[in-house]
C-alpha positions in Angstrom: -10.3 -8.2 1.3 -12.7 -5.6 -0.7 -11.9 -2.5 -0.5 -15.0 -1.9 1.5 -13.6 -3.8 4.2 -10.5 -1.9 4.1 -12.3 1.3 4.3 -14.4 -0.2 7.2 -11.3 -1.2 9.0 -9.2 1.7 8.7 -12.0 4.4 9.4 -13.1 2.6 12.8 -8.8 2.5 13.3 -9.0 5.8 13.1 -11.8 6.6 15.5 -14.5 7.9 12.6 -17.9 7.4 12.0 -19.6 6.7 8.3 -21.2 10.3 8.4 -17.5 12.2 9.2 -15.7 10.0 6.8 -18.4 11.0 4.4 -18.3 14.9 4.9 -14.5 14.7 5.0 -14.5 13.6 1.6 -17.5 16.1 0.7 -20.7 13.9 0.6 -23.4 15.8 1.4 -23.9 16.3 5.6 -27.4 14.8 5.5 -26.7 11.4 3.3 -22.9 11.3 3.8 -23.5 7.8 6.4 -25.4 5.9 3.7 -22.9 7.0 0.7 -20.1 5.4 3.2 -22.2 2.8 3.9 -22.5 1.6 0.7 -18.8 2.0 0.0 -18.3 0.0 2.9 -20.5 -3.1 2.2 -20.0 -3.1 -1.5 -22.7 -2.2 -3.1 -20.9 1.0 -4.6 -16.5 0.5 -6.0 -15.1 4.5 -5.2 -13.9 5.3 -8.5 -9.7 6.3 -8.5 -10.7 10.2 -7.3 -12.7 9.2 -4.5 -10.7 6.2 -3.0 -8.0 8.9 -3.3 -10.0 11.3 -1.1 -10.7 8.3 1.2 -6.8 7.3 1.5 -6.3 10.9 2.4 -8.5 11.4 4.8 -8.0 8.0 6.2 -4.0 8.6 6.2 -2.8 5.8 4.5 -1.7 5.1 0.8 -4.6 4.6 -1.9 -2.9 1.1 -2.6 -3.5 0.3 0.9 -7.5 0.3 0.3 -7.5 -1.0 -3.0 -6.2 -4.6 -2.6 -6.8 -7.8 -4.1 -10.1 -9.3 -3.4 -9.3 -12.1 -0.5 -12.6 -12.4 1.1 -12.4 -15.9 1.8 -9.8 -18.5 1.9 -10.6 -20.1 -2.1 -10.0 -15.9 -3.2 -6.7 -16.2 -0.8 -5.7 -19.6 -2.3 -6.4 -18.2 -5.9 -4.1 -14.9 -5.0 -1.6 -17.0 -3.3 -1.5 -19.2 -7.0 -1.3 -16.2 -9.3 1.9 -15.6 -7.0 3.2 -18.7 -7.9 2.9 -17.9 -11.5 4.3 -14.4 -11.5 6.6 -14.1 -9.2 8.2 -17.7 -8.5 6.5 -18.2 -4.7 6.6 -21.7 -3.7 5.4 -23.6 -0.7 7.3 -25.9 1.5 7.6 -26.7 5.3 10.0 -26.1 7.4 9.9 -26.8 11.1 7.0 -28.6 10.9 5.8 -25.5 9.4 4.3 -24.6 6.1 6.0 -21.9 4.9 5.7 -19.5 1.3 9.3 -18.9 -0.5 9.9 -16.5 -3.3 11.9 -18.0 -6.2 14.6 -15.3 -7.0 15.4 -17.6 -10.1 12.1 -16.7 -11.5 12.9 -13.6 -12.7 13.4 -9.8 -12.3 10.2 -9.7 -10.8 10.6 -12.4 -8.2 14.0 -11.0 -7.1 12.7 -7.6 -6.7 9.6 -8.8 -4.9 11.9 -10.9 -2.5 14.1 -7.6 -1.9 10.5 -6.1 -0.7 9.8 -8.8 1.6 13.8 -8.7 3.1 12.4 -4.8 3.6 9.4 -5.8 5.3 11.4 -8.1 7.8 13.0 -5.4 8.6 10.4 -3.3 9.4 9.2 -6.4 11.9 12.2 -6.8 13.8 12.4 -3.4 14.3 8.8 -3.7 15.9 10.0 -6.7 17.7 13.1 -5.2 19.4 10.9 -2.3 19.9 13.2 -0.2 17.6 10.1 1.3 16.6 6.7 1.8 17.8 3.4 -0.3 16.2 2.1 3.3 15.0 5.7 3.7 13.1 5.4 -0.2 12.0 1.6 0.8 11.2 2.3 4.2 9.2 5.3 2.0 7.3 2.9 -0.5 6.1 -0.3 1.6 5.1 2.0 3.8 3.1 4.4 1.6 1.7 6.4 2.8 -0.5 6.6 6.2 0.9 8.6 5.3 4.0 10.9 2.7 3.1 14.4 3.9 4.2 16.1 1.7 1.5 14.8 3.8 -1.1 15.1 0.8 -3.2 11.7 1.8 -4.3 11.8 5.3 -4.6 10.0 6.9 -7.7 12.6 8.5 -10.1 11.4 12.1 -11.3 10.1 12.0 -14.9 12.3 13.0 -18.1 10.0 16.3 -18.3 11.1 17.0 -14.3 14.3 16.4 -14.9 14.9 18.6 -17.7 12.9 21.4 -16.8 15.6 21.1 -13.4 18.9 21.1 -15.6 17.7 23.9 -17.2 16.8 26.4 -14.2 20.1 25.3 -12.9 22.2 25.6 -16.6 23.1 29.3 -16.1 24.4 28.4 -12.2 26.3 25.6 -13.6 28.3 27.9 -16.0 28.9 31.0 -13.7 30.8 28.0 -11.7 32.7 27.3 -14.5 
């Protein structure tokens, strides 16, 4: 799915119309529906500051507009192939079913990728026992990482972060000495 279409779905999700969505993000008031518009059908990509703006707005994660193009079932097929490749996944049936497998043997990649899905589950059966409502299940997807009480995914602060931390803590650290 373009990321059109996933600006298109989650702006009527949320209740908006081309011309708020537009203004939100600060398109002019009088041409803000046919900027959207041509976000929406593809015409226009949003560059990484305005899909940004979008995600915001919108309430979800930029990653959550900015998928892999799946528009039609070859484009799905193709994704589901560079899967395979990367990450290990493997088809096979079970119950009469087909089902998609992830090869933890494949890798660092694969194993961490099949952690995320065991995550995902999770989330599900959570929904399923109604643990959780589909607006918590919702807000879990569309911002995935951001809610995922593992924190197997959790970003770690950067080196520069981290020192400039130690050091507004140092002279704490030695009057407790």
């Amino acid at each position: 799915m373009a990321i059109g279409e996933r600006i298109h779905f989650f702006r009527l999700l949320r209740g908006m119309t081309q011309k708020y969505l537009g203004t939100a993000v600060g398109f002019p008031e009088r041409s803000a529906d046919v900027r959207l518009a041509q976000y929406e059908t593809g015409s226009r990509k949003p560059k990484a500051d305005l899909t940004a703006a979008l995600a915001q707005v919108l309430d979800v994660s930029p990653q959550a507009l900015d998928v892999p193009d799946i528009d039609s079932q070859i484009g799905l097929m193709h994704t589901l192939f560079t899967l395979e490749d990367v990450y290990g996944l493997t088809i096979s049936e079970a119950d009469g079913e087909v089902c998609l497998k992830v090869n933890k043997d494949k890798g660092k990649k694969a194993y961490e990728l099949l952690q995320m899905l065991y995550v995902w589950k999770e989330q599900a059966d959570k929904l399923s026992a109604g643990e959780i409502s589909k607006d918590d299940y919702d807000r879990w997807r569309y911002y995935y990482p951001k809610y995922d009480t593992t924190q197997l995914w959790a970003k770690v602060p950067s080196q520069q972060l981290s020192d400039t931390l130690v050091e507004a803590f140092q002279d704490k650290l030695k009057k407790d000495e």
